[in-house]
C-alpha positions, 0 to 999 in steps of 0.5 A: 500500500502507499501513501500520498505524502506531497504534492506539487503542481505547477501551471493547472488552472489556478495552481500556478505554484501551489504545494501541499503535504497530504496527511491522512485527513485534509479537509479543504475550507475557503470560498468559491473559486478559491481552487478548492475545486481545481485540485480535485480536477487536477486529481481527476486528470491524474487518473486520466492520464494512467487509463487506457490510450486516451483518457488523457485526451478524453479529459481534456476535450471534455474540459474544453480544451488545454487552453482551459487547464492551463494557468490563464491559457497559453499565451501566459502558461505553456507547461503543466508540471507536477511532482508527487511523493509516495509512501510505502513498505517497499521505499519513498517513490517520486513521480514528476512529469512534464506537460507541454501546449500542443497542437489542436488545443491539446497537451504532449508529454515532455517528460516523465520521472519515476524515482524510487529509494529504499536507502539514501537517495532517490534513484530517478529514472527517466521513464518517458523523453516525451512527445506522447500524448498519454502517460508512460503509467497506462502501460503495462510493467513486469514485476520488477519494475516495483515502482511504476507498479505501486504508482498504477495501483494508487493513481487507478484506485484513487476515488473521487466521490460526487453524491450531490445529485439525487435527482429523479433522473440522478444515477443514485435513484437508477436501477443498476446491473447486479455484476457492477461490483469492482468497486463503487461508483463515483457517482453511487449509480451502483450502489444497491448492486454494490451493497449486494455483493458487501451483504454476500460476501463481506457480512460484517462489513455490511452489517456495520453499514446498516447499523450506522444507518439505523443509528442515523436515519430512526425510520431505517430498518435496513435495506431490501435488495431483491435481484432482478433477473440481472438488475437491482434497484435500491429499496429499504425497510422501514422501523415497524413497516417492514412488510412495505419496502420503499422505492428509491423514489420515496427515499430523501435525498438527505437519506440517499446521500447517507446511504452512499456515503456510509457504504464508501466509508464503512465497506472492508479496508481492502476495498476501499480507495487508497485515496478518497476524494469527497466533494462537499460530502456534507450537503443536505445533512443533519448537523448530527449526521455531518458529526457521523460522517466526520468520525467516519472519515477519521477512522478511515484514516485510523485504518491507514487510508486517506481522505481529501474532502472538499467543503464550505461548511462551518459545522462540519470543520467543527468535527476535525481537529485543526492539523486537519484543515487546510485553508485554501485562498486565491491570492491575485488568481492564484490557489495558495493552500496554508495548514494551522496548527492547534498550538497556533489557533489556541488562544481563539479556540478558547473562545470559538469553535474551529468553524467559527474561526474560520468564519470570522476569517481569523484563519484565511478562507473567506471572501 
């Protein structure tokens, strides 16, 4: 397993310089169009750049474009770098790349790094000379190319979760294929397929899943999953009703956002993403169940895991301790991350709740 430990970018959107160490629990607080946002779309180019032969390129077509990535287009900014440092049992390994404005609006490699240390210093290894449109990490590698490896499992599982729409149309409300089970969807389109195969064959994980409901939600019951031939759709039991499933069109939105982000947090530890990116998890929720969802977050990390949250609430910083936070600003057009520490912030915790700190903009963050 390893662990995401610094990030460095350099010329995506409004990361014009911008670095952050990644500790379990990072929890991104500031106003809009602070770059709260454009980091989760530079982790979502990320895991592009490693899936399939053109997942790269599909990203950026779908994103309107390199001139729309690159800081204030290409007249000002012709590169987009990065450099990231992992963690794991087998050593400390770096990956940099390079990535340069080219032709038709898109972006070509010039170069990619791989540098891996076991003792003293990290060896680099030069795994691309660019001119290629996709990453040298969607290739496939021996065994012994240990480095490359760990680099494809992390950037392939990493996860980011959007729950925010539960539309009548949204795919949270769907009904879902019953073999749709490698993993949870970012948008939760599998998850009565998902908490399925969790109640077949991993028992306590799944029971887990509906007590912290039950704790939650006083009318949950637990969840009815019938198969249909090859499909499923999400259907629950209700406290002292439980001879009348309700459908998924009669479940709130508050209730179907719970649903999806208690299964995220509390499925089995091998299952779950190395990282978890979670934009604003706390929409539409109880104050007690932002508390829930908040511990949950923590025990992901109690567990060795990571989580990267996103979010514009006051009541949900409440529930993490100050190393957690990180502050985002946008100083002239430019996303600038900054940590505080509990010894900093005493004197005000004394007196104010961590979300009443920010709020009275005593930390950064606010408009």
């Amino acid at each position: 397993m390893a662990f995401l430990e610094k990030i460095q970018i350099s010329g995506f959107r409004s990361l014009r310089q911008a670095e952050l160490e990644i500790r379990p629990v990072n929890v991104m607080i500031g106003a809009n169009g602070a770059g709260k946002s454009n980091l989760v779309s530079f982790f979502q180019m990320l895991k592009a750049s490693v899936w399939g032969e053109t997942g790269l390129q599909d990203f950026i077509i779908q994103q309107g474009g390199a001139s729309r990535l690159l800081h204030y287009g290409p007249k000002r900014t012709k590169n987009i770098s990065a450099l990231l440092q992992f963690r794991a049992t087998e050593g400390i390994i770096g990956y940099e790349f390079d990535l340069t404005h080219a032709g038709e609006d898109g972006l070509i490699y010039t170069s990619e790094l791989v540098s891996f240390q076991t003792d003293g210093a990290l060896q680099p290894e030069k795994i691309s000379w660019g001119g290629h449109r996709q990453s040298f990490l969607s290739k496939s590698y021996p065994p012994e190319a240990k480095a490359q490896r760990i680099l494809q499992r992390f950037l392939n599982g990493c996860r980011i979760y959007h729950f925010n729409d539960t539309t009548p149309e949204s795919p949270l409300r769907r009904r879902s294929a019953l073999d749709e089970t490698t993993y949870l969807r970012a948008d939760g389109g599998n998850l009565p397929a998902y908490l399925f195969y969790l109640r077949e064959n991993f028992t306590d994980a799944y029971r887990r899943i509906v007590q912290t409901l039950q704790q939650l939600l006083p009318w949950f019951e637990g969840f009815y999953l019938e198969p249909e031939k090859d499909s499923l759709v999400l259907r629950c039991q209700a406290a002292g009703h439980t001879d009348y499933p309700l459908t998924v069109g009669q479940i709130s939105d508050g209730s179907l956002r719970l649903m999806a982000l208690v299964t995220l947090l509390r499925q089995p530890a091998e299952r779950r993403p190395p990282l978890i990116i979670l934009d604003e998890p706390e929409l539409g929720l109880h104050p007690a169940a932002e508390a829930a969802i908040a511990r949950l977050i923590q025990s992901v990390a109690a567990e060795k895991g990571q989580v990267l949250v996103a979010t514009q609430s006051a009541t949900f910083l409440n529930n993490f301790e100050p190393e957690d936070i990180v502050v985002v600003e946008n100083e002239g057009g430019e996303s600038k991350f900054a940590r505080h520490t509990k010894e900093e912030l005493a004197g005000w915790l004394k007196r104010y709740s961590l979300g009443e700190v920010w709020q009275k903009n005593l930390i950064g963050g606010r408009p």
